[in-house]
DOSE-240223 format. One record per residue: residue in one letter; x, y, z of N, C-alpha, C, O, CB in turn. Coordinates in steps of 0.2 Angstrom, whole numbers. Glycine has a CB too. Example, Ala and Ser with C-alpha at 12.3 -4.5 7.8 and 13.67 -1.06 7.14 Angstrom:
# DOSE-240223
[A,[66,-28,39],[62,-22,39],[66,-16,39],[71,-17,42],[57,-22,45]]
[S,[64,-11,35],[68,-5,36],[64,0,39],[67,6,40],[70,-3,29]]
//
This chain:
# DOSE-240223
[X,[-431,-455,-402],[-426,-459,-398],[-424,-465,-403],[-418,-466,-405],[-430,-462,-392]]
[X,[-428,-468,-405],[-428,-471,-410],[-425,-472,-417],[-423,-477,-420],[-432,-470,-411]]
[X,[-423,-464,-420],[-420,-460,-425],[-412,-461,-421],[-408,-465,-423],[-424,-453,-426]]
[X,[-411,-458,-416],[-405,-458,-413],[-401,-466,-413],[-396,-468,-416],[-407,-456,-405]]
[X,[-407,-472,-409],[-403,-477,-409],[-401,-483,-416],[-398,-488,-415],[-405,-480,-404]]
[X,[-404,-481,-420],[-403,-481,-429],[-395,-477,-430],[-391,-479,-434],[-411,-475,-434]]
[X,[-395,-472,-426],[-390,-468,-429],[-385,-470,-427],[-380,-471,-430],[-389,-462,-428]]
[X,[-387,-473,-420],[-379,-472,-415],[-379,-481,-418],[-374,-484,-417],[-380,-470,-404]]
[X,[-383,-485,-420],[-379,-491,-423],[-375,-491,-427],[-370,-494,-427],[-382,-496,-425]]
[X,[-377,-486,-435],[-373,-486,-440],[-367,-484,-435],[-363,-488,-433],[-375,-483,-446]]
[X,[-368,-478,-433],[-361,-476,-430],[-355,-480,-430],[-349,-480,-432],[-362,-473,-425]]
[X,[-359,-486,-424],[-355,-492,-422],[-354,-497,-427],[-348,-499,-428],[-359,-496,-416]]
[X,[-358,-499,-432],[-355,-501,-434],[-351,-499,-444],[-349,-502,-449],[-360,-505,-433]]
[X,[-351,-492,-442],[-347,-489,-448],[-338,-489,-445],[-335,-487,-440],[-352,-479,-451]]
[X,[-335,-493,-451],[-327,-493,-449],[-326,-486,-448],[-330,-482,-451],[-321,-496,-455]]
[X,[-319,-484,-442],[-318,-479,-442],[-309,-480,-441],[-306,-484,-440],[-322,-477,-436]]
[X,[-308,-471,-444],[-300,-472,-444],[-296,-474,-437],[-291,-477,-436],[-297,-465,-446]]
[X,[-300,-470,-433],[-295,-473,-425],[-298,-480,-422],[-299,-481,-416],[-297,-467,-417]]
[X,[-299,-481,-426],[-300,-492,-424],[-294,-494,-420],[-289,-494,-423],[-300,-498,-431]]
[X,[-295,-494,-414],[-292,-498,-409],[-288,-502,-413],[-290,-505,-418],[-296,-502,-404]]
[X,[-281,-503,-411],[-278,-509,-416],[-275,-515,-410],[-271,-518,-412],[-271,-506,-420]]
[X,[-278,-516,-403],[-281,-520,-399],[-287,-524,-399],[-292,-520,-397],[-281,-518,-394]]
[X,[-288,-530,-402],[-295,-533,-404],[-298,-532,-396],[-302,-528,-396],[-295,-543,-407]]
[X,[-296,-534,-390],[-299,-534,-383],[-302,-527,-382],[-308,-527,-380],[-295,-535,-377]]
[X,[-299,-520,-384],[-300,-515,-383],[-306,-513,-387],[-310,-509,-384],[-296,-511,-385]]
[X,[-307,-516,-393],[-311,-513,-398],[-318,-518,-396],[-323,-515,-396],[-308,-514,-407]]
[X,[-317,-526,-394],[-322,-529,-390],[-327,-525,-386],[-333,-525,-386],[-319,-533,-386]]
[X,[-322,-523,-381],[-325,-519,-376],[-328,-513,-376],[-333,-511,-373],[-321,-518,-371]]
[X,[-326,-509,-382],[-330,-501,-384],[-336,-505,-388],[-342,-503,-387],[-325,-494,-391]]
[X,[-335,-512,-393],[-343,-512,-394],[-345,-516,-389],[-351,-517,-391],[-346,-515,-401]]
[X,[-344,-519,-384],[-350,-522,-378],[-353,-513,-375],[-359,-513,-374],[-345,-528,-370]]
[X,[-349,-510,-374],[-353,-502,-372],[-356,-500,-377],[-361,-498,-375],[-348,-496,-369]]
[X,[-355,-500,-384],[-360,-497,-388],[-366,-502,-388],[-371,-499,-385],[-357,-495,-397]]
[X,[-367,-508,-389],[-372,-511,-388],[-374,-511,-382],[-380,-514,-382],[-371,-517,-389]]
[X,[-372,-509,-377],[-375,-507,-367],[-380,-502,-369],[-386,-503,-369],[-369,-502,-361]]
[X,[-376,-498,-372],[-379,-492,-372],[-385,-492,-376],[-391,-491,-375],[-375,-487,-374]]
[X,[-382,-494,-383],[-389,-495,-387],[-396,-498,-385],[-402,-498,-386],[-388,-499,-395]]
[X,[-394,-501,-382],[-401,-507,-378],[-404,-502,-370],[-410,-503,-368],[-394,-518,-373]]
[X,[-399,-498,-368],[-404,-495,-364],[-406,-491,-366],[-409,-487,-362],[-402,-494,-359]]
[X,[-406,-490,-372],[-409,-482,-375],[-416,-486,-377],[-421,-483,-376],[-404,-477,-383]]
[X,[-414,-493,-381],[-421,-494,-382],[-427,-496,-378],[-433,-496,-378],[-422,-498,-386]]
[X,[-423,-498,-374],[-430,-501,-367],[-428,-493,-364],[-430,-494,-358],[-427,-509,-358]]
[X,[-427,-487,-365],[-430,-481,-363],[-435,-478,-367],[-439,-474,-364],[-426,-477,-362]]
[X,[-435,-480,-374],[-440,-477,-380],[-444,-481,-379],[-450,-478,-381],[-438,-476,-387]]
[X,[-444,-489,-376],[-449,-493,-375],[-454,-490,-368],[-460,-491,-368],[-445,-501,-375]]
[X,[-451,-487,-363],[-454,-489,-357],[-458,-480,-359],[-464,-478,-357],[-449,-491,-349]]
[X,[-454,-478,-363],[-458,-471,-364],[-464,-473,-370],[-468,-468,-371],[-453,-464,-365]]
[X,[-464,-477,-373],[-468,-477,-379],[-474,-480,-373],[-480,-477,-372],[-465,-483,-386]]
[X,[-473,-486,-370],[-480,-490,-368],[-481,-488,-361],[-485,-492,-358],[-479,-498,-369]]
[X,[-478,-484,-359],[-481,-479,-354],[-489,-475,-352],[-492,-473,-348],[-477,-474,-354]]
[X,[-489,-475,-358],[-496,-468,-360],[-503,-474,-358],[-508,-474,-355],[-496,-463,-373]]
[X,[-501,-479,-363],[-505,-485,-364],[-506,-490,-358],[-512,-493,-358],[-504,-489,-369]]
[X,[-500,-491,-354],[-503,-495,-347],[-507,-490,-342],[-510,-492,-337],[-496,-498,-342]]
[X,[-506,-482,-343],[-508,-478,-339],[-517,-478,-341],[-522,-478,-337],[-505,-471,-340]]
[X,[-516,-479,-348],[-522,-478,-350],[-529,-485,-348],[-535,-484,-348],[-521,-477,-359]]
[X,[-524,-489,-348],[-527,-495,-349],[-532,-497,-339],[-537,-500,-337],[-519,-501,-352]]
[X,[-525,-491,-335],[-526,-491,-327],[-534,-489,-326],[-539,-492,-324],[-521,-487,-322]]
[X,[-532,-484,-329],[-540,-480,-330],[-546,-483,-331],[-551,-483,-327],[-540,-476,-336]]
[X,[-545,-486,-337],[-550,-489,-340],[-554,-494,-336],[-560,-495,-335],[-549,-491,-346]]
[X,[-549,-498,-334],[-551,-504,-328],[-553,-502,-321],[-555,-507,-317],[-544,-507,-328]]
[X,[-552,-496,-320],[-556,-492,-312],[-561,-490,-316],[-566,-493,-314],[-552,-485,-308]]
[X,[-562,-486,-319],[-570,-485,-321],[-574,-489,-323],[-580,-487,-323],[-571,-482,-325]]
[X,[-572,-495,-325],[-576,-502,-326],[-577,-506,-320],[-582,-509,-320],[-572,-507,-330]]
[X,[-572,-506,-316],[-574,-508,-309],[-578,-506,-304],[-580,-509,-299],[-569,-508,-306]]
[X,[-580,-497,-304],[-584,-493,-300],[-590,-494,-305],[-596,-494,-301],[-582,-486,-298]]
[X,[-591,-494,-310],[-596,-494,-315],[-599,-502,-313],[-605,-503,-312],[-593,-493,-322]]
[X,[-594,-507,-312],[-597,-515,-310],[-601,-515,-302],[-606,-517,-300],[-590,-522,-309]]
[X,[-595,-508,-299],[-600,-510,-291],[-607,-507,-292],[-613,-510,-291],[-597,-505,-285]]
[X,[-606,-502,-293],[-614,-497,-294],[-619,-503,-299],[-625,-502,-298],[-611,-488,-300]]
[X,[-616,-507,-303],[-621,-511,-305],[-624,-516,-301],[-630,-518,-301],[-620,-514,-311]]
[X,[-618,-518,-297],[-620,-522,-292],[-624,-522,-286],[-629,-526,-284],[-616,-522,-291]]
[X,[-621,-515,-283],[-628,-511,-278],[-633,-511,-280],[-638,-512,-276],[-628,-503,-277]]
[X,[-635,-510,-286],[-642,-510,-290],[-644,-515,-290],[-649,-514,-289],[-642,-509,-296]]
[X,[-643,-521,-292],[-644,-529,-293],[-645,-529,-285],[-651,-527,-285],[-638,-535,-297]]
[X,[-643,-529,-281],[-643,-530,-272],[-649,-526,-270],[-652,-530,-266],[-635,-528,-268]]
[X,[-651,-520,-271],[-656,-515,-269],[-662,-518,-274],[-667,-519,-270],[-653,-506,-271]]
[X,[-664,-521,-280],[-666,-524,-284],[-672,-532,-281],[-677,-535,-282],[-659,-525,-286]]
[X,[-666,-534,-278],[-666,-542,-276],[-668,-541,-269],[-671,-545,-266],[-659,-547,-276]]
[X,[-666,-535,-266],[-670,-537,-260],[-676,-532,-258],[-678,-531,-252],[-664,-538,-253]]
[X,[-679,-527,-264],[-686,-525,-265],[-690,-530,-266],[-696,-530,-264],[-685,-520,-271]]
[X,[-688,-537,-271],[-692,-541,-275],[-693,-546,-267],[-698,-548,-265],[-687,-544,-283]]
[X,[-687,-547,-263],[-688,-550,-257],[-694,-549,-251],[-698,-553,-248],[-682,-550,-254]]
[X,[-693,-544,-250],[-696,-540,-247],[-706,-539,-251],[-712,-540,-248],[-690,-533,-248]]
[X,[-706,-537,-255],[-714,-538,-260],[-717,-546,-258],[-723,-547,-256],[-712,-538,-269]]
[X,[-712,-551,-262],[-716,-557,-260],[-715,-560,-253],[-718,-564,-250],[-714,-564,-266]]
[X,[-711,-557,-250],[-715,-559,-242],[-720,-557,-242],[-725,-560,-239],[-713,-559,-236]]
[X,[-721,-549,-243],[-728,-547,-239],[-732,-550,-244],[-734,-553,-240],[-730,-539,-238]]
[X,[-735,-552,-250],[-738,-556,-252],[-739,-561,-250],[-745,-563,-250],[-736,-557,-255]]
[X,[-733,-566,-248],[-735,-574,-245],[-739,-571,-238],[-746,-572,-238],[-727,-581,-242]]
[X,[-737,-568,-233],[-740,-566,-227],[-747,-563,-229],[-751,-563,-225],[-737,-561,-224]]
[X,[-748,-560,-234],[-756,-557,-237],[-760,-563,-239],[-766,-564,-238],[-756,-550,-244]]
[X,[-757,-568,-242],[-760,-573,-245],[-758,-579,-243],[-756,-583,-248],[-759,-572,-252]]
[X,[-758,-582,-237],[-753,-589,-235],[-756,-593,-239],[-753,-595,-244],[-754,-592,-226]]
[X,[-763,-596,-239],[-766,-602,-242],[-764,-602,-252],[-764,-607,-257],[-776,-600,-240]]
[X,[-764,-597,-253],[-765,-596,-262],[-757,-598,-263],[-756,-602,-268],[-768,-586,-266]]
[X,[-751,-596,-260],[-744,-595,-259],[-743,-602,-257],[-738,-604,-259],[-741,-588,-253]]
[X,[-746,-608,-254],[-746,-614,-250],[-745,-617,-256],[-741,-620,-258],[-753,-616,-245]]
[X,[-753,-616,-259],[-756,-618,-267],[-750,-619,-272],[-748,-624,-274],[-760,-611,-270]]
[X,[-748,-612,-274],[-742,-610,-279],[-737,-616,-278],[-736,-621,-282],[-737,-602,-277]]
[X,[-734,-614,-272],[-727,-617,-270],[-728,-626,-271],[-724,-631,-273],[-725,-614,-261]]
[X,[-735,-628,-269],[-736,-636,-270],[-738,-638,-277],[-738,-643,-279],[-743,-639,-265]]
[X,[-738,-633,-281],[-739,-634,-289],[-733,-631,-291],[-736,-627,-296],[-747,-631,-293]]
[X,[-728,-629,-292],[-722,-627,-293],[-719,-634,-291],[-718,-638,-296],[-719,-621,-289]]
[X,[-717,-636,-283],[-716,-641,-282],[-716,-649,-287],[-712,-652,-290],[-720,-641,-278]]
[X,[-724,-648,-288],[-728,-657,-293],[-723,-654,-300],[-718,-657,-301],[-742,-658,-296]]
[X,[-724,-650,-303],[-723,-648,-308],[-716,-651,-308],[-715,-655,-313],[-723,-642,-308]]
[X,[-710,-649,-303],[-702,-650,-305],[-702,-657,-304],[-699,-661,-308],[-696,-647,-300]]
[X,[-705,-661,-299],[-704,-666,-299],[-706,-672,-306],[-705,-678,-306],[-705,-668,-293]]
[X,[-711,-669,-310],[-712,-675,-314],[-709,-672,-319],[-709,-676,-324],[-719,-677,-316]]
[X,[-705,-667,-321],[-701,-665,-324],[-693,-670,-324],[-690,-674,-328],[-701,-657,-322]]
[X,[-691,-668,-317],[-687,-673,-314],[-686,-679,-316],[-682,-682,-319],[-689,-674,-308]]
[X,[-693,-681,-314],[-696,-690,-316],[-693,-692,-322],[-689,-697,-323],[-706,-691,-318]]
[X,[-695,-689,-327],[-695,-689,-334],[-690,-692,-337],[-690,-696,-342],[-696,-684,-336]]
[X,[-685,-689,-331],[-676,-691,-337],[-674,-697,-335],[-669,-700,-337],[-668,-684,-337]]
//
């Protein structure tokens, strides 16, 4: 395509013997040779970067089901880990009482501090 619209500009722009001998006439065959040449390149363009937005669609759906699936996992994850330390605090109310009031002292003289 490319090769072609290289050609077909010299074309246009190589003098020729049946040159219009009306300037308007000869205006208007190069506003169509330049029509033309311009839609030829936005056709070699849309066929060049076609393959790569296709490619690019792809890539970005399999990153997205690959994020869910990580996601489901982080969620199945977090609420195994939820699920354990309650039954813990419920196995151990007094020691879990303990924890949480020394977690507690802890942040706040941390807090204090600044």
């Amino acid at each position: 395509m490319a090769q072609n619209a290289t050609a077909d500009l010299e074309h246009a722009t190589a003098p020729t013997d049946d040159a219009p001998t009306d300037p308007k006439n000869g205006i208007e065959d190069l506003a169509e040779r330049g029509a033309s040449l311009a839609s030829d390149a936005a056709e070699a363009t849309r066929a060049y970067v076609t393959p790569f937005h296709e490619a690019g669609q792809e890539y970005a759906e399999r990153l997205y089901e690959a994020g869910q699936q990580k996601a489901q996992e982080a969620a199945f994850y977090a609420e195994l880990g939820y699920e354990e330390t309650r039954d813990l605090v419920r196995g151990y109310p007094i020691q879990a009482l303990g924890i949480a009031a020394g977690v507690g002292v802890l942040i706040g003289l941390l807090l204090a501090r600044r």
